[in-house]
PADOBA-931148 format. One record per residue (C-alpha): residue number from 1; x, y, z. Coordinates in Angstrom, 3 decimals, decimal comma. Example, Ala and Ser with C-alpha at 12.3 -4.5 7.8 and 13.67 -1.06 7.14 Angstrom:
% residues 2
<r drentor="1" u="12,300" v="-4,500" w="7,800"/>
<r drentor="2" u="13,670" v="-1,060" w="7,140"/>
END
This chain:
% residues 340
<r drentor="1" u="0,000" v="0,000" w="0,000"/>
<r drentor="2" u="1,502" v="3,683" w="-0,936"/>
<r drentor="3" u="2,796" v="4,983" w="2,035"/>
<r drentor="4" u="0,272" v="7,990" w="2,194"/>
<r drentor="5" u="-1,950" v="4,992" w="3,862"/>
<r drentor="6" u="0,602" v="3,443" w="5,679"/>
<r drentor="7" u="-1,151" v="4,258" w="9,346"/>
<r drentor="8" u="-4,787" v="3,721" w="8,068"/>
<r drentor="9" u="-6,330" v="0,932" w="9,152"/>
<r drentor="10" u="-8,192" v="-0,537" w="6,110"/>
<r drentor="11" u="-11,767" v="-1,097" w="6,978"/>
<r drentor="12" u="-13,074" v="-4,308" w="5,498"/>
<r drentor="13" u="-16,765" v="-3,187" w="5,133"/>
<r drentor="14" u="-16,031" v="-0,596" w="2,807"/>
<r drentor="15" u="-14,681" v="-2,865" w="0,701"/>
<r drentor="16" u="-18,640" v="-3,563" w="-1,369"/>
<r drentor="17" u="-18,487" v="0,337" w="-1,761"/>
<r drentor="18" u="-14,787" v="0,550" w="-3,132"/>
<r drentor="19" u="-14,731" v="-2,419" w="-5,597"/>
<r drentor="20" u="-17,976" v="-0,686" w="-7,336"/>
<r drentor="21" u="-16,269" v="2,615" w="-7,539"/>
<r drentor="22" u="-13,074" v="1,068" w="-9,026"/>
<r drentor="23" u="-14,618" v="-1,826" w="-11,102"/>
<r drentor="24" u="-18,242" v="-1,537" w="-11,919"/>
<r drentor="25" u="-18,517" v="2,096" w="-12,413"/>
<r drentor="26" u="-15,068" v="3,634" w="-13,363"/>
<r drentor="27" u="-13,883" v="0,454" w="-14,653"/>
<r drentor="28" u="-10,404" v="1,311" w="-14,000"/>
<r drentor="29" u="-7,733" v="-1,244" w="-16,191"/>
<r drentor="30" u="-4,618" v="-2,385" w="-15,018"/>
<r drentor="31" u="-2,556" v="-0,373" w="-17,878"/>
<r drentor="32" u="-4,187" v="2,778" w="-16,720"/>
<r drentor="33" u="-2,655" v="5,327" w="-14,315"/>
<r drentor="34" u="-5,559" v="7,013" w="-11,699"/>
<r drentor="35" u="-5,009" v="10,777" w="-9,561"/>
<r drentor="36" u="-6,752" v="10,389" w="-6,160"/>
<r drentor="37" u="-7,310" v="13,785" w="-4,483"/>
<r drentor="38" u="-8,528" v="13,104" w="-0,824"/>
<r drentor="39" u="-8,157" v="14,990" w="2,591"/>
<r drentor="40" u="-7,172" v="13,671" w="6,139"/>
<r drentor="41" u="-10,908" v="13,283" w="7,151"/>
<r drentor="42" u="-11,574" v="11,080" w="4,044"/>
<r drentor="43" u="-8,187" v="8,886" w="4,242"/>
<r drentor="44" u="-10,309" v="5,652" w="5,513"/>
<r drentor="45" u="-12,498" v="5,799" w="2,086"/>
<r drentor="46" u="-9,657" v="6,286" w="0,046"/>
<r drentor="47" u="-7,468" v="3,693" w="1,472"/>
<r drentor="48" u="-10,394" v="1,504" w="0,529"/>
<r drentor="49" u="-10,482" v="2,449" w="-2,684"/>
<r drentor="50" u="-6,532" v="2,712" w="-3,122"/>
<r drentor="51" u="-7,048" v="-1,321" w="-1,647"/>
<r drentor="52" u="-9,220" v="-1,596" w="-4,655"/>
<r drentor="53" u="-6,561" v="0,120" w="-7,134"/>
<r drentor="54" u="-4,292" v="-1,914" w="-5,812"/>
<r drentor="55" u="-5,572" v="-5,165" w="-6,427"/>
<r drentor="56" u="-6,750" v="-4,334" w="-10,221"/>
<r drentor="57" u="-2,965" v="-3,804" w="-10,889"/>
<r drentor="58" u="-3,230" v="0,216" w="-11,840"/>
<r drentor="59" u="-0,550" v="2,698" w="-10,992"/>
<r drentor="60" u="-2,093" v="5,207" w="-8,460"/>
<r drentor="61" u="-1,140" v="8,850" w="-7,344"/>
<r drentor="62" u="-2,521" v="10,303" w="-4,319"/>
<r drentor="63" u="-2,911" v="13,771" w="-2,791"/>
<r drentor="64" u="-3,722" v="14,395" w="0,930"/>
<r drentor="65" u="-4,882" v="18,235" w="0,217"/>
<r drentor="66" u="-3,899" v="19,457" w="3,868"/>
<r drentor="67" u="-0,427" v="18,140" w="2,999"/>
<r drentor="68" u="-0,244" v="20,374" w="-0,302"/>
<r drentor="69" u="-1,822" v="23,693" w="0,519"/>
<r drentor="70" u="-4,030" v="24,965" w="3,087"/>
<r drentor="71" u="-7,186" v="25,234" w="3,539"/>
<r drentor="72" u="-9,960" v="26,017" w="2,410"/>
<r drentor="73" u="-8,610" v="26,034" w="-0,991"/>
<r drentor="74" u="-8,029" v="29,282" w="-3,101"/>
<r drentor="75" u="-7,271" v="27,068" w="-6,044"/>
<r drentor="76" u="-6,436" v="23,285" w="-6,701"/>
<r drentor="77" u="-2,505" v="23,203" w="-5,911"/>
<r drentor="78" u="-0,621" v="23,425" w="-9,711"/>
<r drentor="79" u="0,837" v="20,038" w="-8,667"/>
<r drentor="80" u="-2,026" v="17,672" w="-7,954"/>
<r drentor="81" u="-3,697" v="19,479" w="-11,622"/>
<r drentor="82" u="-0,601" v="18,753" w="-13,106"/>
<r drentor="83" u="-0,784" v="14,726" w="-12,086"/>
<r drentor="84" u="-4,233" v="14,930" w="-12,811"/>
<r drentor="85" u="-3,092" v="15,969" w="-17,027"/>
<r drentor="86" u="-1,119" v="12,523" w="-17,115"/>
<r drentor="87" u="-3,792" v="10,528" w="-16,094"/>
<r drentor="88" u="-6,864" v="8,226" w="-17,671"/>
<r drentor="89" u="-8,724" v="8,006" w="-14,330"/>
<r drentor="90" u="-9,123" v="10,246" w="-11,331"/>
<r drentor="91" u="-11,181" v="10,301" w="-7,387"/>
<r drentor="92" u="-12,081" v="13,157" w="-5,422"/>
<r drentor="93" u="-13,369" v="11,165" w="-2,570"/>
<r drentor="94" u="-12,829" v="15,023" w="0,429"/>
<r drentor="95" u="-14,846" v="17,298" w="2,137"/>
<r drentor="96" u="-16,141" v="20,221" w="1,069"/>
<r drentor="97" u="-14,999" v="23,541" w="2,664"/>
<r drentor="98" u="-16,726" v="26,952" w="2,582"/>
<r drentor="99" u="-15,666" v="28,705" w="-0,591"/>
<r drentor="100" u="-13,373" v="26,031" w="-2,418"/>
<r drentor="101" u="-16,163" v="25,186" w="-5,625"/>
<r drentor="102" u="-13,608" v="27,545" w="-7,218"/>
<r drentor="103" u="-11,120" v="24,796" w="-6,927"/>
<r drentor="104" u="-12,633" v="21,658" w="-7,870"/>
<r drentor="105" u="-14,161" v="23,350" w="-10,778"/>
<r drentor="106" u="-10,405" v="24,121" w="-11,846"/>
<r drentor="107" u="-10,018" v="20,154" w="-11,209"/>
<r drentor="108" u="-13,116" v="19,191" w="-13,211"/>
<r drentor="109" u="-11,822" v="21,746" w="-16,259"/>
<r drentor="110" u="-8,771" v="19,437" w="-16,986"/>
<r drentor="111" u="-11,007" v="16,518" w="-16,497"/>
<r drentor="112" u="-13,095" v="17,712" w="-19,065"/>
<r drentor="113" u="-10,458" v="18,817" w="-21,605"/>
<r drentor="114" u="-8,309" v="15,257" w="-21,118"/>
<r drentor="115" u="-12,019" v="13,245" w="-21,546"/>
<r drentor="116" u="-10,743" v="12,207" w="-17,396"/>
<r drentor="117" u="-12,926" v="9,137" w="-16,229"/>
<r drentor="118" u="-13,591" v="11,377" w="-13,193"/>
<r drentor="119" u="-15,436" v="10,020" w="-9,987"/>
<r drentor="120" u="-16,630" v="12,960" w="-7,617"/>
<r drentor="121" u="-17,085" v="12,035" w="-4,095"/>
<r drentor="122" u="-17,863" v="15,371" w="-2,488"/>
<r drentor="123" u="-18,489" v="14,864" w="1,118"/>
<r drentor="124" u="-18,079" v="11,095" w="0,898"/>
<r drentor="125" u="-18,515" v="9,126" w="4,206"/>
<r drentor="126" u="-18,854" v="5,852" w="5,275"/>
<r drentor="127" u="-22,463" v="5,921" w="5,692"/>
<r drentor="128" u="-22,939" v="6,660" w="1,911"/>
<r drentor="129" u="-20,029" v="4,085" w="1,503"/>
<r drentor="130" u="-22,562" v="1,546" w="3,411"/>
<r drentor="131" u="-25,156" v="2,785" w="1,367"/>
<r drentor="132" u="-25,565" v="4,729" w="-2,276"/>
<r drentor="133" u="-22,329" v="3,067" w="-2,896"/>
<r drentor="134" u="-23,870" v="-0,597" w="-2,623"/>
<r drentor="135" u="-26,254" v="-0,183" w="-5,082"/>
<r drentor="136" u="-26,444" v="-2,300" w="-8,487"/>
<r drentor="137" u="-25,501" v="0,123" w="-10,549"/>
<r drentor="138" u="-26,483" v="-1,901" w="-13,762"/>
<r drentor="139" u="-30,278" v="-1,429" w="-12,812"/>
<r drentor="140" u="-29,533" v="2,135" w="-11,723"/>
<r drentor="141" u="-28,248" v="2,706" w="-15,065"/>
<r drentor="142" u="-31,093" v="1,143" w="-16,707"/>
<r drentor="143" u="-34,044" v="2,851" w="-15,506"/>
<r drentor="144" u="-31,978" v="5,840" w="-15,875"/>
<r drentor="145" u="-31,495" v="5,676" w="-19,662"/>
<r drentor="146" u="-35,093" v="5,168" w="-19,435"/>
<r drentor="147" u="-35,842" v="8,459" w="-17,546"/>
<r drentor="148" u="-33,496" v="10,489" w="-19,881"/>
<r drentor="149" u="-35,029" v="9,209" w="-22,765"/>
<r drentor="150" u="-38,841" v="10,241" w="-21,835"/>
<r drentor="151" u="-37,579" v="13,371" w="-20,421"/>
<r drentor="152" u="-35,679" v="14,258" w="-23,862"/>
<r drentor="153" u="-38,546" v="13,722" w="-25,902"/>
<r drentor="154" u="-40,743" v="15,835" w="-23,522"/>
<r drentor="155" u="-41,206" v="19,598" w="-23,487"/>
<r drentor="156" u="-42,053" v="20,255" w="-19,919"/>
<r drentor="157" u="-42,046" v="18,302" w="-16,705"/>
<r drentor="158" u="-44,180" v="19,280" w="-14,126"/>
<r drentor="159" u="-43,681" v="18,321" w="-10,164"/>
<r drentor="160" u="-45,692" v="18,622" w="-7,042"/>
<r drentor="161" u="-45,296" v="17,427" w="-3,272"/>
<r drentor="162" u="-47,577" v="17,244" w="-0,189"/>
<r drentor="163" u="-45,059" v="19,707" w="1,407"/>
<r drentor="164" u="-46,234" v="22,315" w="-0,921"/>
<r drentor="165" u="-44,252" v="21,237" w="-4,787"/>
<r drentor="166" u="-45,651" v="23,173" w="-7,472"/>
<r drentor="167" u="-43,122" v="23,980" w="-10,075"/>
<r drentor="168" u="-42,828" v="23,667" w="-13,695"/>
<r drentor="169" u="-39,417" v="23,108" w="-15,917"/>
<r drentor="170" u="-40,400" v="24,149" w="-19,623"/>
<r drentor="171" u="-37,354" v="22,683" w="-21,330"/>
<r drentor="172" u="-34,814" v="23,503" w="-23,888"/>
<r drentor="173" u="-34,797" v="21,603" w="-27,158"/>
<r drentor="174" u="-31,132" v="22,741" w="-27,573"/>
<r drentor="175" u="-29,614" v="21,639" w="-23,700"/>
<r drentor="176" u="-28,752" v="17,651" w="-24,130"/>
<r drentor="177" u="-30,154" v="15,574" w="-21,322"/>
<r drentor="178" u="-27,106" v="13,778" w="-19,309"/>
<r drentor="179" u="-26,902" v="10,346" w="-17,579"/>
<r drentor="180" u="-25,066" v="10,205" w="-14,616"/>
<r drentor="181" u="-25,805" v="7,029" w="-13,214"/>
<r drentor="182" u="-22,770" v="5,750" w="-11,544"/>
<r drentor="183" u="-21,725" v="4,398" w="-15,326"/>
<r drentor="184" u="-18,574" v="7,107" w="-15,637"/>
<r drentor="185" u="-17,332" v="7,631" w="-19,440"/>
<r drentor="186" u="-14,693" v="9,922" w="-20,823"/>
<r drentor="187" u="-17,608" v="11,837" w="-22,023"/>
<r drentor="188" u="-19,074" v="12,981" w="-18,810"/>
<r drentor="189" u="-17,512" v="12,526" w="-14,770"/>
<r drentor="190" u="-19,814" v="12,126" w="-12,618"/>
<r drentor="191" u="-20,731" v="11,842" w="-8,641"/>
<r drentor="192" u="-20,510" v="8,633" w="-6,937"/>
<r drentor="193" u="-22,489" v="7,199" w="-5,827"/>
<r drentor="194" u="-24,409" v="7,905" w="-9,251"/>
<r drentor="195" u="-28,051" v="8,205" w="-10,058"/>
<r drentor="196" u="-29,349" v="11,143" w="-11,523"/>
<r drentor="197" u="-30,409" v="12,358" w="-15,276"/>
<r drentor="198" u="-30,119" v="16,066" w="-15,864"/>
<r drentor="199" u="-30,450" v="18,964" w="-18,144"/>
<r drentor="200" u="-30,158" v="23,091" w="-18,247"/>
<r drentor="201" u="-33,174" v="23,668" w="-18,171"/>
<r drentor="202" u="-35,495" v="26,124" w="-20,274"/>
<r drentor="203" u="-37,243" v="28,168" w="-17,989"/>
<r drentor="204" u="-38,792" v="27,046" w="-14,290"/>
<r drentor="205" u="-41,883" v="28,754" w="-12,699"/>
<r drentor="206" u="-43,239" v="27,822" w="-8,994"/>
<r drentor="207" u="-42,528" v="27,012" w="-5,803"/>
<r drentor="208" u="-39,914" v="24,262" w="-4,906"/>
<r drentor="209" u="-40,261" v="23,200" w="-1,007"/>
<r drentor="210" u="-36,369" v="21,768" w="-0,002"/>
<r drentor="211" u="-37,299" v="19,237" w="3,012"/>
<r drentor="212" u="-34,412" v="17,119" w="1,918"/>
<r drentor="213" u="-30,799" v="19,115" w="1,943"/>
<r drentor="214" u="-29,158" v="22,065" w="0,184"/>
<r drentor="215" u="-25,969" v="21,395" w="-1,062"/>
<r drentor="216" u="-22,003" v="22,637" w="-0,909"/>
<r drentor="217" u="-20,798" v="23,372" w="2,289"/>
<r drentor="218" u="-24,321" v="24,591" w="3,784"/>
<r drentor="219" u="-25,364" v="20,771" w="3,663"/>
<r drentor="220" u="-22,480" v="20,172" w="6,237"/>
<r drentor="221" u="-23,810" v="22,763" w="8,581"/>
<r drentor="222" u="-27,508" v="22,456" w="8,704"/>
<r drentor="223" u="-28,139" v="18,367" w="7,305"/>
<r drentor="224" u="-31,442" v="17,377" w="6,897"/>
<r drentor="225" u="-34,212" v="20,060" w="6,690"/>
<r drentor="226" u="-37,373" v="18,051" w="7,058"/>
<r drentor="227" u="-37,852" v="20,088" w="10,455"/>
<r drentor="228" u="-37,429" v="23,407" w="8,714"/>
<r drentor="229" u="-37,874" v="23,253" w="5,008"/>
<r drentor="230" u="-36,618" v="25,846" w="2,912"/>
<r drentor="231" u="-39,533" v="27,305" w="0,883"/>
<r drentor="232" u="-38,373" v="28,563" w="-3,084"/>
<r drentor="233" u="-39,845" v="30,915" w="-5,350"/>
<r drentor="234" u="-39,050" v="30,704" w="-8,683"/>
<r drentor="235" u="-40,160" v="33,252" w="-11,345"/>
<r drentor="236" u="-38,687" v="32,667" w="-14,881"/>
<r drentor="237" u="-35,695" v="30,884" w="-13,817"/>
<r drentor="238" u="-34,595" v="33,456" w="-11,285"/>
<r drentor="239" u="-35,228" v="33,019" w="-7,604"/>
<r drentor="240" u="-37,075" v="35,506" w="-6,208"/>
<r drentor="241" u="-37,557" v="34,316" w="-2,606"/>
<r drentor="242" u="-36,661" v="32,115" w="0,086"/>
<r drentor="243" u="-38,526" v="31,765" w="3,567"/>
<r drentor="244" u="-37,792" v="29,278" w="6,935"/>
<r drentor="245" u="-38,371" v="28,620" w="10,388"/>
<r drentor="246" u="-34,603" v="28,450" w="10,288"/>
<r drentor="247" u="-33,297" v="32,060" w="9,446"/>
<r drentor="248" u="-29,710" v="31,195" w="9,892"/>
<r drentor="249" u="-30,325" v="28,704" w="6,502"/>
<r drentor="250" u="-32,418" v="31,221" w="4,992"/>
<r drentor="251" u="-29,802" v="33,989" w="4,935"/>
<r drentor="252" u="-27,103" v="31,950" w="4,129"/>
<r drentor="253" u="-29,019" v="30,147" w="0,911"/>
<r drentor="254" u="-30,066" v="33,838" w="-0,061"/>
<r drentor="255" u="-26,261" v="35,228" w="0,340"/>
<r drentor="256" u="-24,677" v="32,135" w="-1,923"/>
<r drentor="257" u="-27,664" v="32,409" w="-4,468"/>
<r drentor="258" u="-26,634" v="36,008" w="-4,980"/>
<r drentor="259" u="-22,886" v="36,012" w="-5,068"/>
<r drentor="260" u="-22,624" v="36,674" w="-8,866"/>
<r drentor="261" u="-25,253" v="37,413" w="-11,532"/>
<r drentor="262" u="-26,405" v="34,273" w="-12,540"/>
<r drentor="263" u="-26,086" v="32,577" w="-8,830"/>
<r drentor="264" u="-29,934" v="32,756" w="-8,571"/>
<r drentor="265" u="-30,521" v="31,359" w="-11,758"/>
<r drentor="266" u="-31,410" v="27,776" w="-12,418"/>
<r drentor="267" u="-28,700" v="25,691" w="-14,203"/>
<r drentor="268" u="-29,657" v="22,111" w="-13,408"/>
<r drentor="269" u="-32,804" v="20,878" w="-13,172"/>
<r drentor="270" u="-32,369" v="16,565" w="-12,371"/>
<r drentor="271" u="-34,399" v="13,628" w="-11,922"/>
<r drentor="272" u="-32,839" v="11,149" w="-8,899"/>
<r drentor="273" u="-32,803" v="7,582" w="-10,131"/>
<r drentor="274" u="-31,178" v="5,908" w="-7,658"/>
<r drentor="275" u="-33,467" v="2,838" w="-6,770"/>
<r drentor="276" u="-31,873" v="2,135" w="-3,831"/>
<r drentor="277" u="-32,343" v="5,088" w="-1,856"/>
<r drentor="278" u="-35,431" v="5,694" w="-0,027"/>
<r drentor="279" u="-34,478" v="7,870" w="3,124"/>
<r drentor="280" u="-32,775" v="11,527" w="3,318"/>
<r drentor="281" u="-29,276" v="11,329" w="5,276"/>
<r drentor="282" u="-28,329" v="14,679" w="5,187"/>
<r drentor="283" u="-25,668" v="14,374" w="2,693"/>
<r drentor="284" u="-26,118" v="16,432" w="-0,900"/>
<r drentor="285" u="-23,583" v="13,485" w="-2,732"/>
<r drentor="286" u="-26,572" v="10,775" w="-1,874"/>
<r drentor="287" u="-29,694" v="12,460" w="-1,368"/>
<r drentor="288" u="-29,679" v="13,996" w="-4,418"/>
<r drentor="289" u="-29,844" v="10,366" w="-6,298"/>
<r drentor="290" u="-32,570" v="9,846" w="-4,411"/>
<r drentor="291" u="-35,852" v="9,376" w="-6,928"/>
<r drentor="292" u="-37,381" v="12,895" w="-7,576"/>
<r drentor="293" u="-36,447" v="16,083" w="-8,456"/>
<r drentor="294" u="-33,345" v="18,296" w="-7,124"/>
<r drentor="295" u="-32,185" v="21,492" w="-8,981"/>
<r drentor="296" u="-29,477" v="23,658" w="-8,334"/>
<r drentor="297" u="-28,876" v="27,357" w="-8,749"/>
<r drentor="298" u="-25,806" v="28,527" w="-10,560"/>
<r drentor="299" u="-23,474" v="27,025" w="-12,746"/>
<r drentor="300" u="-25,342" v="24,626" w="-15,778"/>
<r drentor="301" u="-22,790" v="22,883" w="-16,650"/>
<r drentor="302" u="-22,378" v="24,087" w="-20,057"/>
<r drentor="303" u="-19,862" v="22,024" w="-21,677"/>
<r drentor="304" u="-22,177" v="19,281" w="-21,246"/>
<r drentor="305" u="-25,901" v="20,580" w="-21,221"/>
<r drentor="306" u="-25,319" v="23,044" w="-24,373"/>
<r drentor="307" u="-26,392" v="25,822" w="-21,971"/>
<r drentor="308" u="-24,476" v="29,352" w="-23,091"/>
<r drentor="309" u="-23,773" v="31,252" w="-20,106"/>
<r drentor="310" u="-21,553" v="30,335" w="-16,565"/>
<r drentor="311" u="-21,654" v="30,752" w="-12,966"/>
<r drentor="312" u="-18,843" v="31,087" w="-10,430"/>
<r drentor="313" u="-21,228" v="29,237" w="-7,984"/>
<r drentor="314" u="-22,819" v="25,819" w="-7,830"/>
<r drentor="315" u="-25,564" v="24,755" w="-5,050"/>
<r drentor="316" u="-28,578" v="21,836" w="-5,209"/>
<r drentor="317" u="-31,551" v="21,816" w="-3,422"/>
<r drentor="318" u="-33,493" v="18,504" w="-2,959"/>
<r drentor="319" u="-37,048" v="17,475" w="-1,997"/>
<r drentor="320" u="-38,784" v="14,188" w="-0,999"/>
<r drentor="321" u="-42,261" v="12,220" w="-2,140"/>
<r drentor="322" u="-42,846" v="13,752" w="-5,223"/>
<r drentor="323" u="-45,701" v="13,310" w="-8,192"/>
<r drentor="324" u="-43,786" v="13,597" w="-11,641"/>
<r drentor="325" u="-45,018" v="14,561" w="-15,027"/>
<r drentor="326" u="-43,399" v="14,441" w="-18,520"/>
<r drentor="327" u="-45,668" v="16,437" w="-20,644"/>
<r drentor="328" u="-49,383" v="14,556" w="-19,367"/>
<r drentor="329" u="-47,204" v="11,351" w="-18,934"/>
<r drentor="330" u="-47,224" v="10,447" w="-15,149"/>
<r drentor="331" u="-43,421" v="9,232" w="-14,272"/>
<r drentor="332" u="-43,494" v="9,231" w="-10,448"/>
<r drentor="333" u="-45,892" v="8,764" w="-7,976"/>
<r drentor="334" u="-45,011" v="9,453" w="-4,269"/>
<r drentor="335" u="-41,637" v="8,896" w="-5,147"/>
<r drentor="336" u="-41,711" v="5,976" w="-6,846"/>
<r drentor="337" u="-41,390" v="5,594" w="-10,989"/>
<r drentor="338" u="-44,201" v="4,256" w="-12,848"/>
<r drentor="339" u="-42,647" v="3,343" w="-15,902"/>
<r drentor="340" u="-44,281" v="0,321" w="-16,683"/>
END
């Protein structure tokens, strides 16, 4: 084992979680060299997975961030991006601090530009190792293909919850639809554990109710909100208002949705497809595979949606138990597809 892990004690039931990562989902070769970013808080996933590396037979490079730069991060350390240009496969399996999406969007540029087999593991923990990252990603990646494709053809999809739902997403004939479900290609990275399809979308109108989690570094601090939902108002794709219980949350959302010009606009708007999730944890990476609908202000992802214009800023928001439309096509029911 590379000497970066040399005091880590391996821990056997992350073991499941690791082999999909490395086998099943990046499908990482033996010829292949793989980058794998990590912090001190994560080292017990990523010895697991550097286990996994390991026993394929690949050549692996790894980065303990606290050991390169401080932090939080101002930028990805020139080093660890200049690794990351000589390699076929990469893993960001860290924690996310308070301003450092700056950083791993540097990380994710030369991922795109080298066609990286990237797996993102924001936040990562051995819950979601127990978990998201046990699921058979072969039927994850099924009935997403089968989401994308109704979505695609559709030219609106239409949610609503119990909690108080009602939102619209009139869609884009130009902004591709992208599969992320846990099935990682040169064409697109994506988060592990996978199990989403998403798109740019055209325009959204309504009211989104967030009694699941918000995402970056505010999911850290407040977790689950299913005790104090975050209400959204959403008026041609620009938020307009936020209200909860929890004031603290609701200034903080409102302060990160307005940090540049488009940080209140919506640039993702996703359908969860991970089958085995049924229960919020408090963690963005999983709950947003969770079946339903998550969006996130800021950044759309352009390079892969089709969408024209950037953000400097990236956050989800994701609710529970929802009633899906494509077009008059029921897809969901109480958060569960009804494909058949």
């Amino acid at each position: 084992m590379n000497e970066v892990f040399r005091d880590v004690k391996i821990d056997s039931e992350l073991a499941w979680g690791a082999r999909n990562a490395v086998r099943v989902c990046l499908k990482v070769k033996p010829e292949e060299k793989v980058t794998v970013i990590t912090d001190r808080e994560s080292l017990p996933i990523a010895a697991s997975l550097a286990q996994e590396l390991e026993d394929v037979g690949s050549a692996f490079r790894p980065w303990v961030l606290e050991d390169v730069a401080p932090r939080p991060l101002g930028d990805m350390p020139a080093e660890i991006l200049t690794d990351l240009e000589t390699s076929r496969v990469s893993i960001f399996a860290a924690q996310a601090q308070r301003n450092e999406l700056r950083s791993r969007m540097q990380m994710t540029e030369v991922v795109n530009r080298r066609r990286i087999r990237h797996a993102h593991m924001v936040n990562i923990n051995r819950q979601i190792m127990m978990e998201g990252m046990r699921a058979d990603f072969n039927k994850v990646d099924e009935i997403s293909v089968r989401v994308r494709d109704i979505a695609s053809a559709s030219g609106a999809i239409r949610a609503r919850t119990a909690a108080g739902t009602d939102i619209t997403a009139d869609l884009n004939p130009n902004y591709k639809w992208i599969k992320t479900s846990g099935m990682i290609s040169p064409e697109k990275w994506g988060n592990l554990p996978g199990g989403e399809v998403f798109t740019a979308p055209g325009e959204v109108n309504g009211t989104f109710v967030v009694d699941g989690v918000v995402g970056d570094y505010l999911c850290n601090k407040f977790g689950d909100l299913r005790a104090a939902p975050l209400t959204i108002r959403i008026r041609a794709n620009r938020l307009t208002d936020v209200s909860s219980a929890n004031k603290e949350l609701e200034q903080e959302f409102w302060a990160y949705t307005h940090t540049d010009e488009n940080s209140d606009r919506v640039g993702e708007f996703a359908i969860g497809t991970n089958i085995a999730l049924d229960h919020v944890i408090g963690h963005i990476l999983q709950d947003e595979k969770i079946p339903g609908i998550h969006m996130a202000f800021g950044d759309p992802y352009g390079s892969h949606t089709g969408a024209e214009w950037q953000c400097s800023t990236h956050i989800d928001v994701v609710g529970t138990n929802f009633d899906i439309w494509a077009d008059d096509r029921q897809i969901m029911r109480q958060g569960r597809f009804t494909l058949e």
